[in-house]
TORSE-959245 format. One record per residue: residue in one letter; y, x, z of N, C-alpha, C in turn. Coordinates in steps of 0.02 Angstrom, whole numbers, plus 50000, padded with zeros to 5 digits. Layout:
N
AYXZYXZYXZ ...
This chain:
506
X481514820952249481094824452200481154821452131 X481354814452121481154813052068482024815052020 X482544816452075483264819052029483264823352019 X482704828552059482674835752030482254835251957 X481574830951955481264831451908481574827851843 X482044823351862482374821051801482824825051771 X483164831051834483844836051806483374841451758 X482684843451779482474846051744481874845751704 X482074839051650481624834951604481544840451552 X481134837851485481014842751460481754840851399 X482034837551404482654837851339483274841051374 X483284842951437483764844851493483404851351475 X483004854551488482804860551483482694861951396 X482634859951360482734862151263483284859951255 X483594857151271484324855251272484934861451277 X484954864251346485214870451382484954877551360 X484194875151343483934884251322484154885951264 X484224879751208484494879751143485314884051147 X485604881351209486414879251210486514887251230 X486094890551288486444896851294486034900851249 X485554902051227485174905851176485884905651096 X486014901851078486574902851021487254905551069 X487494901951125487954907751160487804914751149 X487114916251183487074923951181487034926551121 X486714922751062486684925350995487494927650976 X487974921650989488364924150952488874930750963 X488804929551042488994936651077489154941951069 X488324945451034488144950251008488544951250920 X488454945150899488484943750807489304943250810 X489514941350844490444941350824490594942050888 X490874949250909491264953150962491974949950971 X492264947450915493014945250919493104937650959 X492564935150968492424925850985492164929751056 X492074932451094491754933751146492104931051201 X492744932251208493244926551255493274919951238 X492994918051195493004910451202492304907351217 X491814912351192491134909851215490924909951300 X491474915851327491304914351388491574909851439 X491954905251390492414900451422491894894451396 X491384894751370491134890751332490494888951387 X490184896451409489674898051465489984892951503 X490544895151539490904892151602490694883851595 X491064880951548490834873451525490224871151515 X489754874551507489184874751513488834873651598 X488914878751615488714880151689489094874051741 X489664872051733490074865951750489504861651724 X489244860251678489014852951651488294852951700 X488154857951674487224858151750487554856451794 X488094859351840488034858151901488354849851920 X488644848251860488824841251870488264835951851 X487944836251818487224833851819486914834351876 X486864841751915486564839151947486794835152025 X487404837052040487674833752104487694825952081 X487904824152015487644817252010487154815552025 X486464817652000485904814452006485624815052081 X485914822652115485774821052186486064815252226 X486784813452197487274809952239487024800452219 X486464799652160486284794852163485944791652073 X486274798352037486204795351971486934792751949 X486794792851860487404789051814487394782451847 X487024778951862486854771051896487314770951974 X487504774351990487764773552055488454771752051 X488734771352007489554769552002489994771952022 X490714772052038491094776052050491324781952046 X491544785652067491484791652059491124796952038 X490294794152042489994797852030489714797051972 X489874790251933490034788151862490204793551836 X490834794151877491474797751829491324805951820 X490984806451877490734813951860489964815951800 X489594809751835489354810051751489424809551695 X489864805651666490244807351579490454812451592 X491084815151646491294821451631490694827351620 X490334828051652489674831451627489304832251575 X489334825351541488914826351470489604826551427 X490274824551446490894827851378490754836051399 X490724838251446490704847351452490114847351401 X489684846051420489114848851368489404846251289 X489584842651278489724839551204490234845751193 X490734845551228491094851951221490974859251195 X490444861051247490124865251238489764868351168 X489324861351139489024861251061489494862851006 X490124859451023490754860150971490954864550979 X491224870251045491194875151032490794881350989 X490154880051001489874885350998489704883350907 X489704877050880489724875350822490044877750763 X490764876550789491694879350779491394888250788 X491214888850814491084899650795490844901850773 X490184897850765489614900350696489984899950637 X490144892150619490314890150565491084893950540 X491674894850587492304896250567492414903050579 X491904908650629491854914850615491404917250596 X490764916150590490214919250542489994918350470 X490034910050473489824908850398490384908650367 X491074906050377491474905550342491714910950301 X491804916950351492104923750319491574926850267 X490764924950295490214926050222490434924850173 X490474920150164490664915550088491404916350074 X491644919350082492374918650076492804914150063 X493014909450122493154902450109493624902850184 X493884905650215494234904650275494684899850265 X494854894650326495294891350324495784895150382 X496574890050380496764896050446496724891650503 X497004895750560496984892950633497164886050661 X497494882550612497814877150626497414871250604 X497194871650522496564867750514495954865750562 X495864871450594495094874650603495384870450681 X495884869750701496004866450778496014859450765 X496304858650718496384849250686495714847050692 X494924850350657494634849550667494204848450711 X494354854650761493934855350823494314847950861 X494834846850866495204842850898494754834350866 X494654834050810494334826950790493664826650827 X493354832950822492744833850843492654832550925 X493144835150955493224833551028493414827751033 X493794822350999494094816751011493414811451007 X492924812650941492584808750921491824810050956 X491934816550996491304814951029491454814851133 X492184812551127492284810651204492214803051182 X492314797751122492254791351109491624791251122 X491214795251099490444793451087490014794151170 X490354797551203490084798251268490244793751302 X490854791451320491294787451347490554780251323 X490624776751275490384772751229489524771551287 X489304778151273488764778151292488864777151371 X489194776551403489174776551484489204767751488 X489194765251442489384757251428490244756251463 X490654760351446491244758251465491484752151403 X492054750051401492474746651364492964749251315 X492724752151252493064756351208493874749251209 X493744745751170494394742951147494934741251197 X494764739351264495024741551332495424747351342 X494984753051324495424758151333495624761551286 X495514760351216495974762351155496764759451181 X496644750251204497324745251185497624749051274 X497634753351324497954755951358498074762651338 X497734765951309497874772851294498504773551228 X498394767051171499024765051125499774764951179 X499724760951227500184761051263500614768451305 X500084771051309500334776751357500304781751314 X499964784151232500474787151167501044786951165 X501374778251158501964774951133502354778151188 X502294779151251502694782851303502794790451298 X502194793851301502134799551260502524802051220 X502394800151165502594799351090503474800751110 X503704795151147504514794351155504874802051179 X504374801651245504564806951295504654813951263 X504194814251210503894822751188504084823951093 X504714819351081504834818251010504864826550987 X505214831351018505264837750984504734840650962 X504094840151028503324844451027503214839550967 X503174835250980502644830050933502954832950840 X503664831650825503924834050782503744841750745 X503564845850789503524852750772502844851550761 X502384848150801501324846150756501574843150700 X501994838150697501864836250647502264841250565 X502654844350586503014849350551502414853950515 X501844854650595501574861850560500944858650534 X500594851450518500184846350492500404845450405 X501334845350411501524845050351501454851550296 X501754856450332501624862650303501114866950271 X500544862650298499794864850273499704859850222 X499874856150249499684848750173499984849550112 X500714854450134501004855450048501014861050027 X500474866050071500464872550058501134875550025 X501764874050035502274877050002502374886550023 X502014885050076502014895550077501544896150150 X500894900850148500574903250167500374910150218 X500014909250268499954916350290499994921050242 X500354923950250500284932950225501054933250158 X501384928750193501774927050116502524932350164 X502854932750093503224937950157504084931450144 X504224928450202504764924950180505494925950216 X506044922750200506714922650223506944916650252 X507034916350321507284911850360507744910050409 X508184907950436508704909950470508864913950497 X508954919850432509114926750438508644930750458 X507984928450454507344933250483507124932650414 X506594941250403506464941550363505884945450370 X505104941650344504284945950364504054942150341 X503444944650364502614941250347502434938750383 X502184931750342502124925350430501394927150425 X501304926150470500534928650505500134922750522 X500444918150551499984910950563500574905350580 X500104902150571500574893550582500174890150626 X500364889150691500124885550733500304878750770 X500224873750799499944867350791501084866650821 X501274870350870502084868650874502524873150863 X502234881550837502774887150784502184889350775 X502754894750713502404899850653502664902550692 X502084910550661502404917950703502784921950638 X503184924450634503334929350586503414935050611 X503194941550568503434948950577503864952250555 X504324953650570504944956950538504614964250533 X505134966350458504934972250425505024976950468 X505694977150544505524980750585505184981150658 X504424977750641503964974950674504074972150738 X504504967950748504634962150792504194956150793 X504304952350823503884944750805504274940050827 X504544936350776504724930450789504554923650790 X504584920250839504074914150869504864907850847 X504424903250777504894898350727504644892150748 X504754889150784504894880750788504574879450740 X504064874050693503714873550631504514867250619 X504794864750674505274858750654505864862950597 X505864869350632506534872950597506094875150534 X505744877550523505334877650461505464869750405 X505404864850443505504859750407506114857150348 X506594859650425507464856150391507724862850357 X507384872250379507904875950351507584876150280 X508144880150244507874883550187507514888350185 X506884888450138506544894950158506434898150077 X506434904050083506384908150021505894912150033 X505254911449995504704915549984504904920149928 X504654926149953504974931949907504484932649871 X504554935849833504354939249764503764932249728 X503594924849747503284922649749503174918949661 X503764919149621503714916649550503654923149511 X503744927449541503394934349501502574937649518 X502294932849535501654936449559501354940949607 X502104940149644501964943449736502334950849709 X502904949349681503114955749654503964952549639 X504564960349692504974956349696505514962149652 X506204960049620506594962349557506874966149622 X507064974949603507524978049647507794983249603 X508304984449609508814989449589509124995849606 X509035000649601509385008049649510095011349594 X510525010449614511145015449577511155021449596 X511415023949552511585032049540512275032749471 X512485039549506513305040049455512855046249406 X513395046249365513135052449346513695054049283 X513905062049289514695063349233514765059649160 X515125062049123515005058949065515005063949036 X514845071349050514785077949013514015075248972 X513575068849013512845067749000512835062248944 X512435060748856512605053748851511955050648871 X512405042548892511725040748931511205038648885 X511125039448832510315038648786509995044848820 X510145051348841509785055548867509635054848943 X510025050548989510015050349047509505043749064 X509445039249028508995034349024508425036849013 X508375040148946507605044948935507125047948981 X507695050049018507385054749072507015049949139 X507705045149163507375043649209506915039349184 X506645034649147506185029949121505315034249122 X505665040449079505225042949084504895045549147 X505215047449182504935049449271504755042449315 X504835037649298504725030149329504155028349305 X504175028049237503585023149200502855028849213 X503025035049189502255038949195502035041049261 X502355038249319501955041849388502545037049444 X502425030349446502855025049468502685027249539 X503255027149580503155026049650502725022749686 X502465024249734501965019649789502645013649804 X502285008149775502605001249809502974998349769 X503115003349695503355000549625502774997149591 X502874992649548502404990149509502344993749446 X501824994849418501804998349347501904994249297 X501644984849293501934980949260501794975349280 X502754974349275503194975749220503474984649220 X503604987249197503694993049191504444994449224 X504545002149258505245002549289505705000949224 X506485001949216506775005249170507435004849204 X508065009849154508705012849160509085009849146 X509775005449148510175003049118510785003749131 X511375006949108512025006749116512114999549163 X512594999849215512754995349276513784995949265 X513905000849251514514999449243514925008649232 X515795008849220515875013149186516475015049241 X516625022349286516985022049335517485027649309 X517915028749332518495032249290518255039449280 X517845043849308517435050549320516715049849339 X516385044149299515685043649303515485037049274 X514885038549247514605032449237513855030249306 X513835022449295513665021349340512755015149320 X512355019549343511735017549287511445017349366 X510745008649342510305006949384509575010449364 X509065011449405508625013449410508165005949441 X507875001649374507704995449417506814992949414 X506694991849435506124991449440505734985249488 X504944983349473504644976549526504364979249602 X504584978349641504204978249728503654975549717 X503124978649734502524976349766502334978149833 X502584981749864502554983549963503224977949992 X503274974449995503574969650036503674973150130 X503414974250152503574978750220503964983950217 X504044988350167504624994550183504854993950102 X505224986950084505714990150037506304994350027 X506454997250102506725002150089506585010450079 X506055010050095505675016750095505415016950002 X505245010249984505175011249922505855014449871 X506195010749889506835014149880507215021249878 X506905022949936507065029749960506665033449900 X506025033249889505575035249834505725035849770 X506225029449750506375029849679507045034149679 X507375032649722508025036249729507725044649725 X506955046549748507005052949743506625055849692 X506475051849635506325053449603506595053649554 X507595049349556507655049949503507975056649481 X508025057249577508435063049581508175069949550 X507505070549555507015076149553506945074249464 X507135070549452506885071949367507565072549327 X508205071149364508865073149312508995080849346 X508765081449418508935087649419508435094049375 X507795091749347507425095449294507795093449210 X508015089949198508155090649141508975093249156 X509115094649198509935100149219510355094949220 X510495089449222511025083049218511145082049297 X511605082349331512215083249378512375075149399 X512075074049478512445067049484513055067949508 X513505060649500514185062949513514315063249581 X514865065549610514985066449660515625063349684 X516125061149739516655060049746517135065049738 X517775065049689518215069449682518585070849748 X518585079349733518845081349794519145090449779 X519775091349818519935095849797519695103449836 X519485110049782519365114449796519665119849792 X519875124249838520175130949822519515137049844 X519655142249758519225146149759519435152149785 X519025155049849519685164549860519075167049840 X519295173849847519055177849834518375180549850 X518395178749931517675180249956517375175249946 X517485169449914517055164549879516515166649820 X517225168849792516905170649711516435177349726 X516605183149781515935188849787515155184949807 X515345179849852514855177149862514205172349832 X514905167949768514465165249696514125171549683 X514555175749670514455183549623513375185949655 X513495185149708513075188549750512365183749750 X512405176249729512115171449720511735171549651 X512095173349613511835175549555511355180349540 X511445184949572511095191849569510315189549596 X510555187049651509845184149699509455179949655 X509755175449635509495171649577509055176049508 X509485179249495509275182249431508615187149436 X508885190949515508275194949538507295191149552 X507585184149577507095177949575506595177049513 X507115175849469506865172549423506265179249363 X506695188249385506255193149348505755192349411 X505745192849473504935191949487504525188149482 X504585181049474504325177849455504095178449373 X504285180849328504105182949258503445187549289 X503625194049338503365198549335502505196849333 X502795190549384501975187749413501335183549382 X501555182249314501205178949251501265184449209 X500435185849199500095189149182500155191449084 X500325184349068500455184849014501055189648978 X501505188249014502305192749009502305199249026 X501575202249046501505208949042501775216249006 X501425211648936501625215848893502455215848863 X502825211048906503705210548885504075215848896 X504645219148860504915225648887505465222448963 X505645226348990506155225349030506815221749021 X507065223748940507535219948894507175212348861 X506675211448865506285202548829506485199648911 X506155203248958506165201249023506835196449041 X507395203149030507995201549049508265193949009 X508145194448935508245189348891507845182548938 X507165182848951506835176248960507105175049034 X507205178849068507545176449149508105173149147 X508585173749085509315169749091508975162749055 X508295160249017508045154648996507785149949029 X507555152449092507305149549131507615143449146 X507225135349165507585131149190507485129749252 X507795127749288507455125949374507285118249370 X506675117149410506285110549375506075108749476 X506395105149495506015103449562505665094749565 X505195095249614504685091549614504805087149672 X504505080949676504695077549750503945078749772 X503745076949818503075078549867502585072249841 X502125073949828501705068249779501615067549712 X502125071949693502365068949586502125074049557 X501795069349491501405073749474501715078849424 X501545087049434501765091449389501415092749314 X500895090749321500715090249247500175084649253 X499905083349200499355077349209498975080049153 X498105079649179497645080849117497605077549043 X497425079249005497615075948954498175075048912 X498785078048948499405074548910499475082148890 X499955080648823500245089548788500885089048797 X501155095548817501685096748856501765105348821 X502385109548774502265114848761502835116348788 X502825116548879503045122348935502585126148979 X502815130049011502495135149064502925134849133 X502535131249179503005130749256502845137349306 X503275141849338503225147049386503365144849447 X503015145149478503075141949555503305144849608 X504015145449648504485150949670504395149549746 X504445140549750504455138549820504065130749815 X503485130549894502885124249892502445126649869 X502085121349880501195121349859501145114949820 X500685116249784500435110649733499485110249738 X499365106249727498445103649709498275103749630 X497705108549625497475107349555497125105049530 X496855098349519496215093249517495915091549450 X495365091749431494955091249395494825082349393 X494845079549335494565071349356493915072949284 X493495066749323492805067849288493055062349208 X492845061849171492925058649111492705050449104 X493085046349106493005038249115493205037649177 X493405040849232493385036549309493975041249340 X493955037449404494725040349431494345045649485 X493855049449491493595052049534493945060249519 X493805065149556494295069949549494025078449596 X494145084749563493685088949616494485093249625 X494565095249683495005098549665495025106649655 X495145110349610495025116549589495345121549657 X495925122449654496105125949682496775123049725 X497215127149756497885125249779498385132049737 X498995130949727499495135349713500115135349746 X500295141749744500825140549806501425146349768 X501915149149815502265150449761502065158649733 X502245161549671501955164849629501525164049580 X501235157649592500755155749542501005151549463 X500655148949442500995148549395500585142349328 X500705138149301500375133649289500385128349211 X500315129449157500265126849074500285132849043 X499995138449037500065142649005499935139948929 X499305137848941498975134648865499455128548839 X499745124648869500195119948820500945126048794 X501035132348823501555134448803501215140548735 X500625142148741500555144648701500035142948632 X499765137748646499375135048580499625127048587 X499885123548620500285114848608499385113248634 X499045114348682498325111948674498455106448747 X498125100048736498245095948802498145100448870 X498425096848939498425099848981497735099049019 X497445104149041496705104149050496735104149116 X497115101849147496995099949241497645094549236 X497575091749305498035088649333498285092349394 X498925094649410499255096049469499845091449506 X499585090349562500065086449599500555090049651 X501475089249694501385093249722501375090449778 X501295094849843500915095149897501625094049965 X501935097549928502735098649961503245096249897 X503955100049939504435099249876504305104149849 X504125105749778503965112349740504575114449705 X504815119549700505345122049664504935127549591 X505135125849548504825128649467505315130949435 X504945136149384505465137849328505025135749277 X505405133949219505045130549176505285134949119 X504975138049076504755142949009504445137748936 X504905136448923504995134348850504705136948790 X504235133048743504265137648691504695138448664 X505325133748653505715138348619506205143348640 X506025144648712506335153148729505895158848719 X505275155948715504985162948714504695163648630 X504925159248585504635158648526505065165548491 X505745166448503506015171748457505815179248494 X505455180148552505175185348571504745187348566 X504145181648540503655182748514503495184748441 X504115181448415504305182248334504285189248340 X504965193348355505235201148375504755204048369 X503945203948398503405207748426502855202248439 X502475202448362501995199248351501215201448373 X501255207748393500725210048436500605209648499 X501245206448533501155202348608500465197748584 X500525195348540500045188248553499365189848567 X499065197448555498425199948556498405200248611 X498645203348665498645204448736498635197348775 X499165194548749499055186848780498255182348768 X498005183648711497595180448695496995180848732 X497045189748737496445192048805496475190848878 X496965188948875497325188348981496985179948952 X497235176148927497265167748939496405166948924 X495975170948880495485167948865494945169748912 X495135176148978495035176049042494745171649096 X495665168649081495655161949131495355155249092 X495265155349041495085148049022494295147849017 X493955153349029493525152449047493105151349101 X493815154049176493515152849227493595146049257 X494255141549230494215135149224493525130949170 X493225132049144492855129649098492085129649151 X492075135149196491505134749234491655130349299 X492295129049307492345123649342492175116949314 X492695115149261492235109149215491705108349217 X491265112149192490455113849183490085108749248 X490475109649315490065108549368490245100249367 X490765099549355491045093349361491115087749303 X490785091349248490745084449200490235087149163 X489755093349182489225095049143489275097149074 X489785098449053489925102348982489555108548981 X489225110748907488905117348869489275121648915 X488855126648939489115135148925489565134848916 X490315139448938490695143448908490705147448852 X490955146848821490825151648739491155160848769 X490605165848733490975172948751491725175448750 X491685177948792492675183048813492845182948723 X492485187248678492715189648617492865183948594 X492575178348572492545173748531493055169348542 X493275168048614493625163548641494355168248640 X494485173748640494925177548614495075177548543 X494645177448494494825178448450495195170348417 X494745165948441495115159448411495775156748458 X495865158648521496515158348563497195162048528 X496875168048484497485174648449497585169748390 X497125165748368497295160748294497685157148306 X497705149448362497915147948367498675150248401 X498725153548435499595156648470499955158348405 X499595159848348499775162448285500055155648234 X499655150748261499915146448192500335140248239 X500325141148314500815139048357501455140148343 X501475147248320502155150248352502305151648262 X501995148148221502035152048152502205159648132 X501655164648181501875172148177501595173548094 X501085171448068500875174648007500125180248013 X499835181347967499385185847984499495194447995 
């Protein structure tokens, strides 16, 4: 009776209620620690029952064996505290405050903590610390000999944290592997290759190889390059223009905006010149997909300004049922391009002969899936017809990147009327949705038709001041602007301006 009443004293019982009451707390409070807390229970439940077969079998005072099962009993419980210590502190509070250390630290520690409180138990059983430090030195020194590689790779991955020379999440290059190391643990690092493999690194080979952290003296941002040919019918001050311009104002997902992309002649080939498209990585996981992106955009913006990449020379013979078939390509084309006129509202009032004139002006303007076709705010004096895809028409509120979207357009529709006919900024943003195929209407194709027949502009003025008012009641909802001003009024100053746009005269 009296080993039962000592197993369950009152510091044995606040002791244990303390010990699983924060178990179960943390249980509940961090889901991800739940396999280790119940390994923690286990050590726990081990330490009672070794307490108590000691104290039945005679008490810590009985010697032998049953000594030995009492320290082991109170190191489980010491265990136990450091566990459950190590989870509060290294998964709850730590990630609060934002201060994480990584996995390897956080074991160095737990490991002192276990070392320095098996001394303190040990100590307390009245054993002979310096006794068994000066045999345990001995059987290291054996250790130590036997296990030089393991021991080498702790101490590899001890070094690696101490000189922080490159970090979880860093994306690096190593005997021919190439990812994002994910952790460094006490005898390898893990790395992920970009085509999500995992490779398990010796921390020793970490030591002796060379390692190249990418993009790491540019600010986590790495230098890449894409070529493209292109004739010399093009000069390249115009072929640079273009693409710079399609890079810098609507940069790829995974390009950096700055430093800014840009174009540079790369070299000069006997039937082409040969120009980079170069720009900073910031997606480290699919630089080639980034790639793929710029490559298609540079494509999608020389094929809108009509510039031709080169191709490998190769010889063609033209027959005859070739040329009916160009012949027949054309027609289809041409027939394209008058329905699409037909379908903007504005070109109403055009005869069949303006028609015919503005259908051979047309430019073909295609889009990559994402890029933007116009942007609010910016002035732009074209008109895009939309033949093939869908595009998004979005409204953004004024100061913030927030956004409503108006409508969708798909093909027939049609989109800048107002930058082609008064130069007035573009009053939506459209993105497209697919690959969009456009014709793009110039003012200066439709400026000498308007010249010809200066009473087009009255009709236009009433169709556009239509629609700009039914966009304006969209605004209204979305950034709270006045009333719309009346049909007449908003007509009459829309006919002024197309007038001193197009310098028709009164």
């Amino acid at each position: 009776m009296h080993n039962i009443s000592a197993l369950f004293g009152p510091w044995i019982i606040g002791f244990y209620s303390i010990l699983f009451f924060s178990m179960a707390s943390l249980y509940y409070a961090n889901p991800a620690s739940r396999k280790r807390i119940g390994m923690t229970v286990f050590l726990a439940l081990c330490s009672i029952a070794g307490i108590l077969a000691t104290n039945f079998l005679g008490g810590a005072d009985a010697g032998g064996l049953v000594k030995l099962g009492s320290v082991l009993s109170r190191l489980l419980a010491a265990i136990a505290v450091i566990n459950v210590a190590g989870i509060f502190v290294f998964s709850l509070v730590m990630p609060k405050v934002k201060a994480g250390i990584s996995k390897f630290v956080e074991d160095i520690i737990l490991a002192g903590a276990y070392l320095a409180a098996g001394l303190a138990v040990i100590s307390a059983s009245g054993a002979n610390l310096s006794g068994i430090l000066a045999t345990s030195a001995l059987v290291t020194g054996v250790v130590a000999f036997s296990l030089q590689d393991t021991l080498g790779n702790i101490i590899g991955g001890m070094v690696l944290h101490l000189e922080n020379s490159f970090v979880t999440g860093d994306m690096i290059k190593v005997e021919g592997h190439t990812g994002v190391l994910r952790e460094i643990r006490w005898r390898q690092s893990t790395l992920e290759t970009i085509g999500g493999d995992v490779v398990i690194i010796p921390n020793i080979v970490l030591m002796k190889s060379a390692v190249v952290v990418l993009g790491r003296a540019a600010g986590n941002k790495r230098f890449r390059a894409v070529s493209f040919n292109v004739y010399y019918d093009k000069q390249p001050g115009e072929v640079i223009q273009v693409v710079e311009r399609a890079l810098k104002s609507d940069p790829p997902a995974g390009a950096a905006s700055d430093p800014a992309p840009d174009c540079v002649i790369k070299d000069f080939q006997p039937n082409c010149v040969v120009y980079e498209a170069r720009y900073w990585l910031t997606d480290f996981s699919a630089p080639g997909g980034v790639d793929a992106r710029v490559r298609a955009r540079v494509f999608y913006a020389l094929s809108r300004a009509g510039i031709k990449l080169s191709v490998h020379n190769r010889t063609m013979v033209l027959a005859q049922a070739a040329e009916e078939v160009a012949e027949k390509s054309r027609k289809e084309e041409h027939a394209r391009r008058l329905a699409a006129l037909n379908g903007v509202y504005i070109f109403h009032a055009l005869t069949e002969n303006e028609k015919e004139i503005l259908a051979g002006r047309l430019k073909a303007t295609p889009f990559f899936p994402g890029e933007i076709i116009t942007k609010q705010g910016t002035v732009a004096d074209w008109l895009y017809i939309i033949y093939r895809g869908a595009a998004e028409v979005r409204l953004y509120s004024a100061g913030s990147g927030e956004y409503r979207t108006v409508k969708r357009l798909g093909p027939g529709d049609f989109l800048g009327e107002g930058g082609l006919l008064t130069g007035e900024p573009r009053s939506a943003t459209v993105v497209a949705d697919c690959e969009v195929s456009c014709y793009r209407v110039d003012r200066e194709d439709f400026s000498g038709i308007l010249a010809s027949r200066p009473e087009i502009a009255g009709f236009i003025a009433e169709q556009l001041a239509k629609r700009r008012l039914e966009l304006a009641e969209a605004k209204e909802f979305l950034a709270g602007e006045s009333a719309a001003r009346g049909l007449v009024t908003e007509q009459q100053d829309l006919l002024s301006k197309i007038k001193d746009f197009f310098k028709l005269g009164t």
